[in-house]
N, C-alpha and C positions, 0 to 999 in steps of 0.2 A: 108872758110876764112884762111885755115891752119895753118901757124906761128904766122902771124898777129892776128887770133883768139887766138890761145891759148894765144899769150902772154899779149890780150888786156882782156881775164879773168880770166888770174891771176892777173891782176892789178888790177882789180877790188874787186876780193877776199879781195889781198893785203887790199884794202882800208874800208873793210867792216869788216876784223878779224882786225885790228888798230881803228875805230870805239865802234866796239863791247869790244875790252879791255879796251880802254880810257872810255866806259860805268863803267863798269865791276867793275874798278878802283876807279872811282867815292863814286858808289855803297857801296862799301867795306868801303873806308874811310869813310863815313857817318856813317855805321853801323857796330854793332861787328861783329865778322869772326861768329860766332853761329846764330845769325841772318839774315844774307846776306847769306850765306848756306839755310839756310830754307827758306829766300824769294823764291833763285833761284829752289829749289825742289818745292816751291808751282806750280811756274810755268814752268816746266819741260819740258810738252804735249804743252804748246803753242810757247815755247823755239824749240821746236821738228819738228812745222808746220814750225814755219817762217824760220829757215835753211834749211827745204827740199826748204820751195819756192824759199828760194836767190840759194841754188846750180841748181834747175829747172832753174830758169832763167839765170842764168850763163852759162848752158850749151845750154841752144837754142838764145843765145845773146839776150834775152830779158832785157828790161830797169824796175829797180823795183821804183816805188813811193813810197814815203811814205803817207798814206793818215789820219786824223785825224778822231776819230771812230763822231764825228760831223760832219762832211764833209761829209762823209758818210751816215746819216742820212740827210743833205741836199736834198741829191741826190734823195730820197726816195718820194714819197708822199705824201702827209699827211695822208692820211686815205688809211688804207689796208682793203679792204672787205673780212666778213670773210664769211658772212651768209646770207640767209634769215628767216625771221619765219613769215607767217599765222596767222595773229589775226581776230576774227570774230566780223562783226556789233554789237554796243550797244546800244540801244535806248535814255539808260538815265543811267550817271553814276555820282553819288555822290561821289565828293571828298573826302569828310571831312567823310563821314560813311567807307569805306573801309582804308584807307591811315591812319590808329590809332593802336594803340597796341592792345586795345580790340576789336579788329575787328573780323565778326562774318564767316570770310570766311578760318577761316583756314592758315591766312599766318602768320608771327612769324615776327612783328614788333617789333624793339626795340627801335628806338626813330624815332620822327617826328618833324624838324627843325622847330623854331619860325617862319624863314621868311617862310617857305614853309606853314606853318597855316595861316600866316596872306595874304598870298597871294591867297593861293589856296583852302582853309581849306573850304569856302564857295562856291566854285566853283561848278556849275551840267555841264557837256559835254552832250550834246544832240544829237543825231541822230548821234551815232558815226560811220566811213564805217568800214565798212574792208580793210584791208590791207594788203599790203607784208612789213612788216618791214627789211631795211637793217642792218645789222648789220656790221661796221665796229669798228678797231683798230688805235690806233693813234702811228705811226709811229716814233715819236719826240714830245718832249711838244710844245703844243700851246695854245694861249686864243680863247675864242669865237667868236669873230670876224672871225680868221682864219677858223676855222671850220665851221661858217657857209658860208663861200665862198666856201669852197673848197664842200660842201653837196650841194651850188646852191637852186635851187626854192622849193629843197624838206624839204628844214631844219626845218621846222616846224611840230610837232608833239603831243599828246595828251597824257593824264593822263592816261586814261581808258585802251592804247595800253602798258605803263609801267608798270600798274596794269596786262593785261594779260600776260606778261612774268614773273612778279613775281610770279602768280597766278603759273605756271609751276616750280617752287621753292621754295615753301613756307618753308621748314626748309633749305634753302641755299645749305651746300654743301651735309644735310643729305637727300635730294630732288634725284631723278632722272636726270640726268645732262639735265643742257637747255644751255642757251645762256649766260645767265649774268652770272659774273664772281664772285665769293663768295673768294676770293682770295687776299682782298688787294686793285685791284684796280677799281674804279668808272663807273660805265654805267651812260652816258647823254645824256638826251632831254633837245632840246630846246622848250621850251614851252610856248605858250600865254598865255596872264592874260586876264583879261575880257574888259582893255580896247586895247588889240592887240600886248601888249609890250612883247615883248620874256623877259625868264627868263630863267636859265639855270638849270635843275632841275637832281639832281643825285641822286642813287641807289649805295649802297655796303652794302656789311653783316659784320653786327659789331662784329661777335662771336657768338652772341645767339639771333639774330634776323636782320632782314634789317634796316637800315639806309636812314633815306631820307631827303634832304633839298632844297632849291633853293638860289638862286646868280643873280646877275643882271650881264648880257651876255657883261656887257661892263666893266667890273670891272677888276681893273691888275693883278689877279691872273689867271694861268692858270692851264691845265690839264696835268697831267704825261704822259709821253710815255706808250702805254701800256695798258690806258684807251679807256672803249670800247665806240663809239657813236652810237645812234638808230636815224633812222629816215625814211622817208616814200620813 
């Protein structure tokens, strides 16, 4: 490009270092010089990447966008696969005897949501298969709806297969690492009821024991970025 380039990426520069101080400028007047100093030291390393990438791209005349960290996330998925896990056939599995605090198997419940009792508390799964459980990550928040289009024919899932992943966890993060996450955020199945209605039923560790409740899958709350889903 020779002349024409250099002169057409300084002008660029030009308009990115006039940008950046009319930022800068901003910045300052909003907040005191002690503060606006320490903002800018917080973010130093990421102050650091994005000037190497504007002078990278400056020098190979590349074009920079700017892209919104939502946009970005558009772009993505919904569901990132992380895992599989092996659960094995159950003949016959009682809801309401395992899924309680005083439960005789070892696992460290700390509470067991109303609706999740009055939904499921009575419930028996019979002749349960075996299975490859998937284990994905959700990408961006979404509600259930979203998530079970994006899972397809498979979204449906049992009690018995979230009891055996807990079962590999039983004191959460003082457990052997498995799959579910003890961390904050939510593992969810979609789950039938007895008369076929999906229910959305979640796992996390409250501290000092698992946490379990269920949600009806059409309701306007949804799930954080971040949150893991199980399904067949």
């Amino acid at each position: 490009m020779g002349n024409h380039g250099t002169t057409y990426r300084l002008a660029q520069f030009g308009k990115i270092t006039a940008a950046f101080s009319e930022a800068l400028a901003i910045v300052v007047e909003d907040m005191d010089p002690k503060a606006a100093l320490s903002a800018v030291a917080n973010k130093c390393e990421k102050l650091t990447i994005y000037i190497r990438l504007i002078f990278t791209a400056l020098m190979t005349d590349q074009e920079l966008v700017l892209v919104s960290r939502q946009e970005q996330e558009l772009k993505l998925p919904l569901l990132e696969f992380v895992t599989t896990v092996a659960v094995a056939e159950v003949p016959e599995f009682d809801v309401g005897d395992h899924f309680r605090k005083d439960n005789p198997y070892g696992v460290k419940v700390a509470s067991v949501g109303v609706n999740f009792n009055k939904i499921f508390g009575k419930k028996i799964e019979r002749n349960v298969p075996a299975v490859s459980l998937r284990i994905h990550r959700l990408n961006r928040s979404a509600n259930d709806p979203e998530i079970i289009v994006a899972l397809g024919d498979k979204h449906s899932a049992l009690l018995a297969w979230l009891w055996a992943l807990v079962a590999l966890q039983p004191n959460g993060p003082d457990s052997a690492p498995g799959v579910l996450s003890t961390y904050g955020t939510p593992t969810i199945l979609e789950i039938p009821n007895d008369e076929g209605l999906l229910w959305s039923v979640y796992a996390g560790w409250g501290g000092v024991g698992w946490v379990f409740d269920a949600g009806s899958f059409v309701g306007p709350d949804g799930w954080v970025a971040g949150s893991q889903v199980v399904s067949r």
